[in-house]
C-alpha positions as CSV (number, residue, x, y, z in Angstrom):
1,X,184.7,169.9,134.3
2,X,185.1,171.6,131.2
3,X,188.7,172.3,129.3
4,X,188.9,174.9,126.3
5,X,191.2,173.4,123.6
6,X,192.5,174.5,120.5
7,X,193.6,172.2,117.8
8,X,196.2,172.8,115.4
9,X,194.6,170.3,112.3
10,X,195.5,170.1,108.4
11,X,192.7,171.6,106.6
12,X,191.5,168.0,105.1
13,X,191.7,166.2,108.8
14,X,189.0,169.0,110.3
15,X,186.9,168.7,107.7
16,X,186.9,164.7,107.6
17,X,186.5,164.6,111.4
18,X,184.0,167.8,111.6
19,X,181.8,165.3,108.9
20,X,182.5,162.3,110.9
21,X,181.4,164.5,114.1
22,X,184.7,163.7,115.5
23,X,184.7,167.2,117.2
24,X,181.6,166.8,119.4
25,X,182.5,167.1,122.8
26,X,180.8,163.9,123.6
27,X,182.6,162.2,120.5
28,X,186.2,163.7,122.2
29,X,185.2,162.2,125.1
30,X,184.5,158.7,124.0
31,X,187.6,158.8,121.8
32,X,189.5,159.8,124.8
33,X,188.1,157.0,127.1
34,X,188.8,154.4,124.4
35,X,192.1,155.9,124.0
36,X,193.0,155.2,128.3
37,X,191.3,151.9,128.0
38,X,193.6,150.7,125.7
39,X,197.1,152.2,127.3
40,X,195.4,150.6,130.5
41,X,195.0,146.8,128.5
42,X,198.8,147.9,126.9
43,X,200.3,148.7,130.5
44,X,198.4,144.9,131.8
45,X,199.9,143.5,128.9
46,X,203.5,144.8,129.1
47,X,203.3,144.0,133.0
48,X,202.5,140.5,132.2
49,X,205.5,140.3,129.9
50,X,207.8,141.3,132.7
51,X,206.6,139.3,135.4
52,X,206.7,136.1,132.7
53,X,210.0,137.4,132.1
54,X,211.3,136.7,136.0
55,X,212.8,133.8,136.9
56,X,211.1,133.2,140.2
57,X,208.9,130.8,141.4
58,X,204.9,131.4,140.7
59,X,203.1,133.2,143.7
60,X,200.7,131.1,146.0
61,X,197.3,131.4,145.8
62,X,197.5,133.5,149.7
63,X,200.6,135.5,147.8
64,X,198.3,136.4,144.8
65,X,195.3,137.3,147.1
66,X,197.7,139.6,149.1
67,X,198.9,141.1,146.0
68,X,195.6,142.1,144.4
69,X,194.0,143.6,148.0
70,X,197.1,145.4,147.9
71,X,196.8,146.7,144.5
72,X,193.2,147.3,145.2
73,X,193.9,149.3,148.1
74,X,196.4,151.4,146.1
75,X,194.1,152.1,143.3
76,X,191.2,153.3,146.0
77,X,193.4,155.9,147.3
């Protein structure tokens, strides 16, 4: 797929990132794969928090199982 952008950048930041080849389109890509990674490990994370947060008893090993196919099946769709 290919998307056109235009960037509005301070004179100093294109330069630095033209140098750095920040702008290459593989570059953009790799920065913007790293980029959902890491909201993906955040959003685990923050999940985590809340579900340590609960007062309610710890899932069984079956509840668990049922939980993840679910969550498997949701994702593959």
């Amino acid at each position: 797929m290919t998307l056109d952008l235009k960037l509005d950048l301070p004179e100093n930041v294109f330069k630095e990132a033209k140098e750095a080849g920040l702008l290459q389109p593989a570059e953009i890509e790799r920065l913007l794969r790293e980029e959902l990674r890491r909201r993906r490990v955040d959003e685990l994370f923050a999940t985590a928090d809340k579900l340590a947060a609960l007062e309610s008893p710890p899932l069984t090993e079956e509840e668990l199982e049922a939980e993840i196919a679910a969550a498997r099946e949701a994702r593959a769709r």
